[in-house]
Backbone as JSON, one array per atom type, in Angstrom:
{
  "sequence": "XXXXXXXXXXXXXXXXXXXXXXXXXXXXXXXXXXXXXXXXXXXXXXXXXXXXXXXXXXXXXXXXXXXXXXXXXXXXXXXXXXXXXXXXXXXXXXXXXXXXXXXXXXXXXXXXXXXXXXXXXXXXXXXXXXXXXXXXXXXXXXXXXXXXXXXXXXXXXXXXXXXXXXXXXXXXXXXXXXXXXXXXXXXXXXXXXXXXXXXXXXXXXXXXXXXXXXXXXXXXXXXXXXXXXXXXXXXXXX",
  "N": [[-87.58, -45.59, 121.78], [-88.32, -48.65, 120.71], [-88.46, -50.27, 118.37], [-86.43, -48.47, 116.57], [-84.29, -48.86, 118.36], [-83.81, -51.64, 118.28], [-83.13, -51.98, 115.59], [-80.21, -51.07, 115.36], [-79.29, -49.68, 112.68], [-80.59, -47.98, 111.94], [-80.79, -44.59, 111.24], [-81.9, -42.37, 110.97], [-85.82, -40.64, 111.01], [-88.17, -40.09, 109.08], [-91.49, -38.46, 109.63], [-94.66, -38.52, 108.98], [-97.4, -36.13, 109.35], [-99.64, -35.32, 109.35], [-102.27, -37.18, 111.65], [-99.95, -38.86, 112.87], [-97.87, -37.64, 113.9], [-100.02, -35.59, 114.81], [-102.88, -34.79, 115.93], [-104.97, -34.42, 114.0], [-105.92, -35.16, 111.96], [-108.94, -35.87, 112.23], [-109.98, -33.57, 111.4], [-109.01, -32.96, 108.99], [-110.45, -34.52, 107.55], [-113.0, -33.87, 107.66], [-113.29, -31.48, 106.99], [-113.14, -32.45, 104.41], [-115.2, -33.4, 104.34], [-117.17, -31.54, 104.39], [-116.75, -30.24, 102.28], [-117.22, -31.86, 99.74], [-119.35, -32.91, 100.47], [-121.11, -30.41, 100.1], [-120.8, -30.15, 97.22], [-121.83, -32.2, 96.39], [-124.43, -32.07, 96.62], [-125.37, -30.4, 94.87], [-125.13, -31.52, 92.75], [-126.86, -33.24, 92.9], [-129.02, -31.7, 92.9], [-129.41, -31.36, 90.23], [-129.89, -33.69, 89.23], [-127.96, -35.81, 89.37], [-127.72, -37.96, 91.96], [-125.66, -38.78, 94.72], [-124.68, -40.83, 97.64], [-123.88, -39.48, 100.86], [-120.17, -38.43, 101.29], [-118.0, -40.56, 103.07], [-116.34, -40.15, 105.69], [-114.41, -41.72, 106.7], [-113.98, -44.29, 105.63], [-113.97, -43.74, 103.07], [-112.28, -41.5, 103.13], [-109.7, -42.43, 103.92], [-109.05, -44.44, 101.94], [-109.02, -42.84, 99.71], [-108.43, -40.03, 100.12], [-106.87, -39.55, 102.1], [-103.25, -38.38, 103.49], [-102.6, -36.99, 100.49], [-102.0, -34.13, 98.51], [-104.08, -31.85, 98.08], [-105.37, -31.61, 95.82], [-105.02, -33.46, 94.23], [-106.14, -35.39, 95.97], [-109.07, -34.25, 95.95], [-109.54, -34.68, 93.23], [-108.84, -37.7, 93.21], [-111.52, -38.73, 94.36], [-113.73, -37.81, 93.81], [-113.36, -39.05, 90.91], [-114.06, -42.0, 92.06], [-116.44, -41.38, 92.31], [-117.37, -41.26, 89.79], [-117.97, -39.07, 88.7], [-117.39, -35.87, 86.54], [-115.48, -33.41, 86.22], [-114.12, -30.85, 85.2], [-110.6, -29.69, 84.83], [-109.53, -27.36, 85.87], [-108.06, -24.49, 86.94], [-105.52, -23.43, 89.3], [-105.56, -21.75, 90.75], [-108.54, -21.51, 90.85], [-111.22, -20.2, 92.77], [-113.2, -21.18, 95.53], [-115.37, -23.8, 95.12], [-117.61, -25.8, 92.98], [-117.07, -26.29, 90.54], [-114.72, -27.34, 89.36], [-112.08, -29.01, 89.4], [-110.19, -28.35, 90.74], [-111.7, -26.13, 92.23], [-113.06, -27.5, 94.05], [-110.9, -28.48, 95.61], [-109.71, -25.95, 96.61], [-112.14, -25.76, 97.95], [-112.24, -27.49, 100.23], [-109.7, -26.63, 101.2], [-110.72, -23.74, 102.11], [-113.0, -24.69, 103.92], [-111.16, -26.14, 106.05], [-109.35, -23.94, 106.61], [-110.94, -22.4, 108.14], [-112.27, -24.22, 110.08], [-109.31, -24.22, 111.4], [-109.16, -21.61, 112.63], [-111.29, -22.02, 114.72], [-110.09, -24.05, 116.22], [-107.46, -25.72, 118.27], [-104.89, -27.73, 117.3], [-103.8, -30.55, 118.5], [-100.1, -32.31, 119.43], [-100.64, -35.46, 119.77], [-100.02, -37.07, 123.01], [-97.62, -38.68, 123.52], [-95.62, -38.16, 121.63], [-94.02, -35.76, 122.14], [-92.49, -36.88, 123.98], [-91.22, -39.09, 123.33], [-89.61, -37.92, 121.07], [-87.73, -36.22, 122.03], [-86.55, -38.55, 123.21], [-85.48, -39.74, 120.84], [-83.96, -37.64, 119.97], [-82.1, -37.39, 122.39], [-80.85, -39.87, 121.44], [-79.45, -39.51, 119.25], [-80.39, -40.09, 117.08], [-81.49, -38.66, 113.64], [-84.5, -36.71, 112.92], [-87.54, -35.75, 110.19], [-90.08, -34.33, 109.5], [-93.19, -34.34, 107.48], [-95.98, -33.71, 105.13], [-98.34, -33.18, 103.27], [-99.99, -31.03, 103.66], [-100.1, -27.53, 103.44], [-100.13, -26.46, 105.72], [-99.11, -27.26, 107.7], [-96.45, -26.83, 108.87], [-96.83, -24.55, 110.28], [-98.73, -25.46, 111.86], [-97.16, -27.61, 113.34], [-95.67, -26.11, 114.93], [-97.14, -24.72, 116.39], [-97.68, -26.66, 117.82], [-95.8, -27.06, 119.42], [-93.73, -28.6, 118.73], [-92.03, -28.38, 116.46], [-89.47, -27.84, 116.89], [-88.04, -30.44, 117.28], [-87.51, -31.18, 114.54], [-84.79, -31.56, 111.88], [-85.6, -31.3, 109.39], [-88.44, -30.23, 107.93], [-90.8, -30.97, 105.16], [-93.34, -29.11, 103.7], [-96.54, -28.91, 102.6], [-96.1, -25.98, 101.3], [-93.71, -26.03, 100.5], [-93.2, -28.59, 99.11], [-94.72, -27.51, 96.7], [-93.57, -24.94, 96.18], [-90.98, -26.48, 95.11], [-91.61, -28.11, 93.18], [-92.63, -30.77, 93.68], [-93.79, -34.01, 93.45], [-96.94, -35.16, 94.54], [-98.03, -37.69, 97.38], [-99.1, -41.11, 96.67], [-96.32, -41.0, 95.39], [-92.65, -40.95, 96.42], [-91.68, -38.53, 96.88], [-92.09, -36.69, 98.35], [-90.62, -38.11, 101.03], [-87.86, -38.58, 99.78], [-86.63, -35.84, 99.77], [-87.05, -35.0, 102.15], [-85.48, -37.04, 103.38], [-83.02, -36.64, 102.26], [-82.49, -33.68, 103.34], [-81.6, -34.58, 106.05], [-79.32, -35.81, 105.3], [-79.08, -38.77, 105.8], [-78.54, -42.04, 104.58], [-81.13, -43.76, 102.31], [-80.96, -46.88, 103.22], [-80.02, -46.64, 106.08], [-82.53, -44.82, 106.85], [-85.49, -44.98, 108.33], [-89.37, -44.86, 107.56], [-92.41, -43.4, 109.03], [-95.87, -43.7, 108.77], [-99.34, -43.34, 108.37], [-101.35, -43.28, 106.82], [-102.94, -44.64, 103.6], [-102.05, -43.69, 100.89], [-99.06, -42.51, 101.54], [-98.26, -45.05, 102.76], [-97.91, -46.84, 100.57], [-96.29, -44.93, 99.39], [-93.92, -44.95, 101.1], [-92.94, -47.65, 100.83], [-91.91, -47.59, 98.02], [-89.51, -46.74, 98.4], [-87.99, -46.63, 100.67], [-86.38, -48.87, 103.1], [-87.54, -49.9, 105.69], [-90.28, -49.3, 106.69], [-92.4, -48.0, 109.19], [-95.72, -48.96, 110.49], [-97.93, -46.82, 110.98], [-101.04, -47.62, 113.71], [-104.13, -46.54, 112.08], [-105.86, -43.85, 113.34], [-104.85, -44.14, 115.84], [-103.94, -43.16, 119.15], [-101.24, -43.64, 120.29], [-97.77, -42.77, 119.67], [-96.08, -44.73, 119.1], [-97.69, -46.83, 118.19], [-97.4, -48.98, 116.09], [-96.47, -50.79, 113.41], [-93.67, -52.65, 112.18], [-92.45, -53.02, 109.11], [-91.29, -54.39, 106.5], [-90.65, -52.85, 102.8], [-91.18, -54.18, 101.34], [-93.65, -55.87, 101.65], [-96.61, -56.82, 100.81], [-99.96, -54.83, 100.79]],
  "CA": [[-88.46, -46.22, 120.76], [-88.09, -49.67, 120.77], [-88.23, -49.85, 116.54], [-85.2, -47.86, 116.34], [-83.16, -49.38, 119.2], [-84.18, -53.31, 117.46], [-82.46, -51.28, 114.09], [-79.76, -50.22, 114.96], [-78.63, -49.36, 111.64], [-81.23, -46.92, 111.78], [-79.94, -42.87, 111.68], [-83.12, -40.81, 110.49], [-86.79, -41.18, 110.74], [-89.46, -39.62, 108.4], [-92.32, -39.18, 110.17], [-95.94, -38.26, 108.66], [-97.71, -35.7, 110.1], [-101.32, -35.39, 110.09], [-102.47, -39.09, 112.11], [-99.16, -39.89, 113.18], [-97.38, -36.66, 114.93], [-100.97, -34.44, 115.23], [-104.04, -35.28, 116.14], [-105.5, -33.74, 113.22], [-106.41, -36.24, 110.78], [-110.36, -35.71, 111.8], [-110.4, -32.16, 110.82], [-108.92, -32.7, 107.26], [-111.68, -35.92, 107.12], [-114.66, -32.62, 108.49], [-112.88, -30.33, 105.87], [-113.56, -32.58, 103.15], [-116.25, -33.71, 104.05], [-117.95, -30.64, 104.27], [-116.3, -29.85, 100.73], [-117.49, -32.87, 99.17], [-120.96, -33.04, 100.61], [-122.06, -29.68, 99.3], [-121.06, -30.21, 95.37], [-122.66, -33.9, 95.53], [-125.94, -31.55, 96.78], [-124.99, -29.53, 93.72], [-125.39, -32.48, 91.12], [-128.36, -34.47, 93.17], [-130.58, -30.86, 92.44], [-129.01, -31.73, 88.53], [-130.51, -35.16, 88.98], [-127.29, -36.93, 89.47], [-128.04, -38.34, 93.16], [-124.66, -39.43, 95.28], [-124.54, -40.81, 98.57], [-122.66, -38.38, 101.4], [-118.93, -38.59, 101.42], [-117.85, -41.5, 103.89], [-115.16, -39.11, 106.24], [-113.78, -42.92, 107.47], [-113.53, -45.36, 105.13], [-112.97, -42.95, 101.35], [-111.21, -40.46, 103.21], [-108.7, -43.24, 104.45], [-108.66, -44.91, 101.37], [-108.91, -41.64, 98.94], [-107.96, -38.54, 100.45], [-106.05, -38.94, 103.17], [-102.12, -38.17, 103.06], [-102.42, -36.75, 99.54], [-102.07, -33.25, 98.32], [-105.81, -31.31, 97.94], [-105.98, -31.56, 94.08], [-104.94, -35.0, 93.83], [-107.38, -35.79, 96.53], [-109.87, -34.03, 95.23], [-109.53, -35.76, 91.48], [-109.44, -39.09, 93.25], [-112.38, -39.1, 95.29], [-114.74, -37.93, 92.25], [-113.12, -39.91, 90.03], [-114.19, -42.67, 92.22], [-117.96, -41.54, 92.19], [-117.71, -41.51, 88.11], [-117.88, -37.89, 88.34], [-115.76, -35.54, 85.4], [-114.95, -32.04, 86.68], [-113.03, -29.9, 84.62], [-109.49, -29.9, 85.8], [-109.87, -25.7, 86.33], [-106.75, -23.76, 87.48], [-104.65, -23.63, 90.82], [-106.29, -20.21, 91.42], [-110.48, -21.02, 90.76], [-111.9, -19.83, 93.71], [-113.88, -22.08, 96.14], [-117.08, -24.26, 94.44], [-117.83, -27.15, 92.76], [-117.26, -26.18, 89.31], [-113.57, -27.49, 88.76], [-111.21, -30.14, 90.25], [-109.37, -27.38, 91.59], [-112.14, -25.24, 92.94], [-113.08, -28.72, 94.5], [-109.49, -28.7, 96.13], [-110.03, -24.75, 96.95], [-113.34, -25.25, 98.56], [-111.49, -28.43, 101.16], [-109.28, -25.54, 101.92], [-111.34, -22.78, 102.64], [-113.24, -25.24, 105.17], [-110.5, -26.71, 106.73], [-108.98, -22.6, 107.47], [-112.42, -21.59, 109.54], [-112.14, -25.03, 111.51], [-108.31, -23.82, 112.23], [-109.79, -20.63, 113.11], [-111.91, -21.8, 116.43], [-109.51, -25.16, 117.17], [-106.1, -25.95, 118.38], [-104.54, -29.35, 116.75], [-102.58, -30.72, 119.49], [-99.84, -33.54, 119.06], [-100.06, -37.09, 120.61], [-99.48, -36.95, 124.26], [-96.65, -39.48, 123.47], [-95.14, -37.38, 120.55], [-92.95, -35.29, 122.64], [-91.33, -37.59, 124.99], [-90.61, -39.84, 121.86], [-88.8, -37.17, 120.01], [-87.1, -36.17, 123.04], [-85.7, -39.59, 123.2], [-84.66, -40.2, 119.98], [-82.86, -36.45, 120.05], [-80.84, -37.88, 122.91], [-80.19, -40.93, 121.33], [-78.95, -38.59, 117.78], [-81.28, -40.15, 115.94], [-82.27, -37.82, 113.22], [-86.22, -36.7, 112.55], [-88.05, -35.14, 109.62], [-91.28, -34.66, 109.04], [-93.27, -34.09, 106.01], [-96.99, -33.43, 104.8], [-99.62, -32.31, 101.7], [-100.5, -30.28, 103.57], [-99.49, -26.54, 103.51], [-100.31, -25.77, 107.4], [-98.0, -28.32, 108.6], [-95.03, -26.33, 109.72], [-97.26, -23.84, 111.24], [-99.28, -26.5, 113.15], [-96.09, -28.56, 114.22], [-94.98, -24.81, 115.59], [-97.9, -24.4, 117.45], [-97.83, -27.88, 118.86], [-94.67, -27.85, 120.23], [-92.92, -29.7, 118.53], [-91.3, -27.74, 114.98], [-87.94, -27.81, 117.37], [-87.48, -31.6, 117.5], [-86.96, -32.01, 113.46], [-83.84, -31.22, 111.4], [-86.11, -30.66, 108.48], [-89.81, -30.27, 107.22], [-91.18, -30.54, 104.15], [-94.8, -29.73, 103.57], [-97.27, -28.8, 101.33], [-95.91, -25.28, 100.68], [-92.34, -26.77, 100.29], [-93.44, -29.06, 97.92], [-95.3, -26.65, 95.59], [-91.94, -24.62, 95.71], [-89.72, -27.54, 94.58], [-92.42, -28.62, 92.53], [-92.7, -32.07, 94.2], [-95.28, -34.63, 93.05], [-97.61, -35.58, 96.01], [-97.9, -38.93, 97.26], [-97.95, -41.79, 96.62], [-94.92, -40.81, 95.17], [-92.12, -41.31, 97.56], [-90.52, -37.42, 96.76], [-91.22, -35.98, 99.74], [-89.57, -38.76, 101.66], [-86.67, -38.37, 99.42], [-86.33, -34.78, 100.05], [-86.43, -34.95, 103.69], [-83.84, -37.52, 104.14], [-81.66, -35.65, 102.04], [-82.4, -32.67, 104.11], [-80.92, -34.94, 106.81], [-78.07, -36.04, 104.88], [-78.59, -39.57, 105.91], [-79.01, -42.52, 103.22], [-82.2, -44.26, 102.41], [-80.58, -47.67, 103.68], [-80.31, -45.87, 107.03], [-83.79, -44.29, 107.18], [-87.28, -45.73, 108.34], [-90.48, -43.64, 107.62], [-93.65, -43.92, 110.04], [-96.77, -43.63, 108.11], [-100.68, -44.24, 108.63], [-102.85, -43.2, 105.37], [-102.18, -45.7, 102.44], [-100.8, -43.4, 99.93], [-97.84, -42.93, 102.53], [-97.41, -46.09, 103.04], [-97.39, -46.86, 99.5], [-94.89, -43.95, 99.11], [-92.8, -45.61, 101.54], [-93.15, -49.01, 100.11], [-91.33, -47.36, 96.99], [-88.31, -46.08, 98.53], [-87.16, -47.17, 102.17], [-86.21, -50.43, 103.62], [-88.15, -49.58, 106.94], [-91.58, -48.94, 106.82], [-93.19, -48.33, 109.9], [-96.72, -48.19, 109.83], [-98.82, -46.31, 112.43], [-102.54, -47.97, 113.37], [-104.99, -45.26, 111.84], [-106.54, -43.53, 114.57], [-104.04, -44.37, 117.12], [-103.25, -41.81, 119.77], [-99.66, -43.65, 120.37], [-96.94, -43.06, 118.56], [-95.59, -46.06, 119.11], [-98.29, -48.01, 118.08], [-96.97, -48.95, 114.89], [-95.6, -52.55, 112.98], [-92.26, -52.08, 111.44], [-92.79, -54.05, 107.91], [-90.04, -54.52, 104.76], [-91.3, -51.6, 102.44], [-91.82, -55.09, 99.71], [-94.34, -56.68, 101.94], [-97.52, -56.77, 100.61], [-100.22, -54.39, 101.89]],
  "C": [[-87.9, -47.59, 120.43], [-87.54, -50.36, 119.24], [-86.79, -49.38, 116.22], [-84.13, -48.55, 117.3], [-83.27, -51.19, 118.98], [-83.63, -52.77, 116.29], [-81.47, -50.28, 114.47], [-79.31, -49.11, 113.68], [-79.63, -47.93, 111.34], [-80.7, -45.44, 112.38], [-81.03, -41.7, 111.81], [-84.33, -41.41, 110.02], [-87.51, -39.72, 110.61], [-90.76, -39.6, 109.13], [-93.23, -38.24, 109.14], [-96.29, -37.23, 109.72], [-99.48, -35.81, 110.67], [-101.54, -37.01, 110.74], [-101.8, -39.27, 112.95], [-98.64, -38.55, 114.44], [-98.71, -35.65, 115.58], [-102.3, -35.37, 115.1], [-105.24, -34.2, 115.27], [-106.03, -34.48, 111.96], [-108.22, -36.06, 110.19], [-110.46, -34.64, 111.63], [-110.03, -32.52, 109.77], [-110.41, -33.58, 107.27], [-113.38, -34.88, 106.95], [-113.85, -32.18, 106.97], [-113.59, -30.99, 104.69], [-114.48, -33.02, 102.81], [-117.67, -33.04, 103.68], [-117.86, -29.67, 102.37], [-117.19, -30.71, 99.84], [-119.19, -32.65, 98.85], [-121.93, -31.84, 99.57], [-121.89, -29.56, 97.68], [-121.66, -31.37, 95.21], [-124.51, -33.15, 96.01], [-126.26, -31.09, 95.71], [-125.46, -30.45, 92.36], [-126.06, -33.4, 91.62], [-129.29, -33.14, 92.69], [-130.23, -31.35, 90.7], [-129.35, -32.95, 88.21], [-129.38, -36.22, 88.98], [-127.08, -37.18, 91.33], [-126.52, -38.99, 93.82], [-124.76, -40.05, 96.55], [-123.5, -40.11, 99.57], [-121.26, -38.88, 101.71], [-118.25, -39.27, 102.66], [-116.41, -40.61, 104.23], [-114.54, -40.14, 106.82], [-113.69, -43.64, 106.58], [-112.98, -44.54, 103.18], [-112.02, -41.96, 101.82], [-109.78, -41.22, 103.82], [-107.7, -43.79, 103.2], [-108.51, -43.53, 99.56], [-108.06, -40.91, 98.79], [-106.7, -38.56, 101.3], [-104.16, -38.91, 102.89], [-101.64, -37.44, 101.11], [-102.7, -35.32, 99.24], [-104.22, -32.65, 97.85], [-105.96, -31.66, 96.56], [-106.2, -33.07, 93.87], [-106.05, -35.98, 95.12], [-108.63, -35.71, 96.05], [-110.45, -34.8, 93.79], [-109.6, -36.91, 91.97], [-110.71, -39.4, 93.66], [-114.31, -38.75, 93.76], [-114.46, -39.01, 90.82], [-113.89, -41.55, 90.59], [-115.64, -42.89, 92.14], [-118.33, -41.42, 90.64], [-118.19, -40.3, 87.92], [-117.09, -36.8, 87.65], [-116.5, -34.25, 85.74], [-114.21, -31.57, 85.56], [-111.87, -29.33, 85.35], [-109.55, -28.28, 86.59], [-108.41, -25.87, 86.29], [-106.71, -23.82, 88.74], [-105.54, -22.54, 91.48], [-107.9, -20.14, 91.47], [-110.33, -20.97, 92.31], [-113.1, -21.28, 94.38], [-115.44, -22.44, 95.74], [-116.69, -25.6, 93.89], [-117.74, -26.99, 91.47], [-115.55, -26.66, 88.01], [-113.04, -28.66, 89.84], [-110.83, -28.69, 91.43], [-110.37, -26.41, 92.42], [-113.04, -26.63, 93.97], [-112.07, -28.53, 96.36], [-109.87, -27.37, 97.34], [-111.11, -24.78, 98.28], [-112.86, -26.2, 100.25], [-110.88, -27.04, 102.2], [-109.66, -24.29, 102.44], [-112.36, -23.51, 104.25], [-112.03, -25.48, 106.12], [-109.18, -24.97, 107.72], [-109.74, -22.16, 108.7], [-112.16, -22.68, 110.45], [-110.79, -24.56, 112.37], [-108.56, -22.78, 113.18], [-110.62, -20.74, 114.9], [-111.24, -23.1, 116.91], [-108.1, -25.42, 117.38], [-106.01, -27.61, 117.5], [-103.3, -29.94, 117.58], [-101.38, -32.34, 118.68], [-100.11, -34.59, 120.57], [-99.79, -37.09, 121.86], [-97.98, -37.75, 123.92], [-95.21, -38.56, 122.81], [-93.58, -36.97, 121.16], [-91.78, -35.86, 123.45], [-90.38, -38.48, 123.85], [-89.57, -39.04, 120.9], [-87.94, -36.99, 120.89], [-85.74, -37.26, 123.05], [-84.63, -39.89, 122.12], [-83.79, -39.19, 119.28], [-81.77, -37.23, 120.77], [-80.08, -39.39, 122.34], [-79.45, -40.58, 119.49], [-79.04, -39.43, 116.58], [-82.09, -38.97, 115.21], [-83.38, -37.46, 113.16], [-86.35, -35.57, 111.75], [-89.37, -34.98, 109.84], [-91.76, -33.99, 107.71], [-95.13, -34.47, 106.01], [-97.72, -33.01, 103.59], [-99.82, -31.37, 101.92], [-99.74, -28.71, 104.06], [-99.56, -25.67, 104.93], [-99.39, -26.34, 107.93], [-96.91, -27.68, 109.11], [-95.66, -25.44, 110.46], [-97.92, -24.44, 112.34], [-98.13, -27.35, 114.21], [-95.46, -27.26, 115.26], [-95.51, -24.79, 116.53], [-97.99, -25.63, 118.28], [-96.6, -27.88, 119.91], [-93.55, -28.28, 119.87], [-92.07, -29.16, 117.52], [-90.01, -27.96, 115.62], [-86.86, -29.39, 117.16], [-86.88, -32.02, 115.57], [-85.93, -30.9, 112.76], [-83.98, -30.42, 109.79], [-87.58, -30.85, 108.7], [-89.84, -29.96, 106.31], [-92.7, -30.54, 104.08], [-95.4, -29.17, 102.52], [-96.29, -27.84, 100.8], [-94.32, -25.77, 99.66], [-92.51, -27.15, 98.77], [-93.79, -28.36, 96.66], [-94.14, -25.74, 95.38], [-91.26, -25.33, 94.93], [-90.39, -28.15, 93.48], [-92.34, -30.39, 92.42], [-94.21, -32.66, 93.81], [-95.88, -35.52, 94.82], [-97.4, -37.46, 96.47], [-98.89, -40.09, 96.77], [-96.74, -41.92, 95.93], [-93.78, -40.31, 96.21], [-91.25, -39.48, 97.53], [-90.65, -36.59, 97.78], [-90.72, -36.68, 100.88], [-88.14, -38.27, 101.49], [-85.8, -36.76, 99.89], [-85.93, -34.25, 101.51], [-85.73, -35.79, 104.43], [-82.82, -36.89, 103.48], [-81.64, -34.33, 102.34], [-81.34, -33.07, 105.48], [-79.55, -35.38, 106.62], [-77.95, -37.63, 105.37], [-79.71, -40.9, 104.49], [-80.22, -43.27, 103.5], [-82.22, -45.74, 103.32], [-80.88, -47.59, 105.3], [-81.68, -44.95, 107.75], [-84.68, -45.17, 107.38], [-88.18, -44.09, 108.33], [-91.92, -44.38, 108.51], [-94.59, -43.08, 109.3], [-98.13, -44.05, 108.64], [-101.27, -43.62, 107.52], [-101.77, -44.31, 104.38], [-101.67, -44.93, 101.4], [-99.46, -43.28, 100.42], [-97.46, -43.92, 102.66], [-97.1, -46.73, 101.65], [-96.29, -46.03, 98.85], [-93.53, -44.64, 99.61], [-92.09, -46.38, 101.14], [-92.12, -48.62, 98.95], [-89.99, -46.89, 96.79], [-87.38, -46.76, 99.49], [-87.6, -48.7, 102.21], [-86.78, -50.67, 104.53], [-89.25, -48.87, 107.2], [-91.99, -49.05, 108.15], [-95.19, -47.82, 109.81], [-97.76, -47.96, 111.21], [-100.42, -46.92, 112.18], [-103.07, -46.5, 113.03], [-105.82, -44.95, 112.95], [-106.11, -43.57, 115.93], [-103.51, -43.85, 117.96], [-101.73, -41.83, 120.35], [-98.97, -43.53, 119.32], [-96.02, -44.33, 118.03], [-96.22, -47.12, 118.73], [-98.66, -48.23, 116.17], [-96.23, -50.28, 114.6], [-94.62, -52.24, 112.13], [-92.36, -52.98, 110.23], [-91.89, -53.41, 106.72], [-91.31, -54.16, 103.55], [-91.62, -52.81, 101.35], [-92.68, -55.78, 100.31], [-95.79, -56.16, 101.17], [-98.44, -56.03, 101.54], [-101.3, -55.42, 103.11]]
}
């Protein structure tokens, strides 16, 4: 990886998962969109009319990289819609933030159900490399499939840690853009922030980054290399 061998000083890299290590990004974008769509059907029969949930440009700038609730709450918040926050536990509908959140996740299980989520053709050779070259790797996610998907890809072997959704909700980690599950999975690695870069593509990630590390890399959105990413000082402007 060219990034890392232009730094040396670099020991341990963060990576993102959905986008960046899995080619899974457009199933959360389907999940929520299919979440979304049917409560804004829900309050056009109630006479408040929405247009359907843009799965490319709000779920980029919304949803994406951010835990289900806090997705959820942004993306209504942005259509000037007030939910009632509900509980962790409502059941899947449109009648709470959280059964909002709920209903994301109940789609996004049935799509797991009939599809694989492969990683990156690149992915593996790249980790590979930067094993032999004893460069560390984490990865880290919102979302609570992520260690089972990185399992099934292949790949769960190449990192030293993961943190993902469930993790987080254990440790009771705030989602991002708050940089804490960075923090958590370089100090899973034991090496210092100075020493770390994180590779990112949704903007709360990279705003997470932005808040912690010296070494932002940032993956194009949609990009099936892993490598195809601009290494940018976490104070540059986005």
């Amino acid at each position: 990886m060219t990034t890392v061998r232009g730094a040396p000083h670099i020991r341990g890299i963060v990576f993102d998962t959905d986008g960046v290590l899995l080619d899974s990004a457009s199933l959360h974008a389907g999940a929520w969109k299919s979440a979304f769509d049917a409560c804004l059907e829900v309050l056009a029969s109630e006479g408040r009319r929405q247009t359907p949930f843009d799965e490319d440009g709000e779920y980029r700038r919304l949803v994406d990289g951010k835990a289900r609730f806090d997705g959820a709450r942004a993306f209504l918040e942005s259509r000037g819609l007030a939910l009632p926050t509900g509980k962790a536990d409502d059941p899947p509908g449109c009648t709470s933030v959280w059964a909002v959140a709920a209903r994301k996740e109940q789609e996004f299980t049935q799509i797991l159900r009939t599809r694989a989520v492969p990683s990156f053709a690149d992915v593996i050779p790249t980790l590979g490399l930067l094993r032999a070259e004893g460069t560390k790797c984490a990865a880290v996610s919102a979302s609570r499939h992520a260690g089972a998907l990185l399992e099934s890809a292949g790949v769960y072997g190449f990192f030293e840690a993961v943190v993902d959704g469930e993790e987080a909700t254990r440790l009771g980690l705030p989602g991002k853009p708050d940089p804490a599950l960075f923090l958590e999975a370089a100090s899973r690695l034991r090496v210092r922030s100075e020493h770390t870069a994180v590779v990112e593509d949704a903007v709360a990630g990279v705003e997470a980054g932005r808040r912690w590390i010296p070494l932002l890399c940032r993956k194009s959105p949609g990009s099936p290399s892993l490598c195809a990413f601009t290494a940018i000082a976490a104070s540059e402007s986005a």
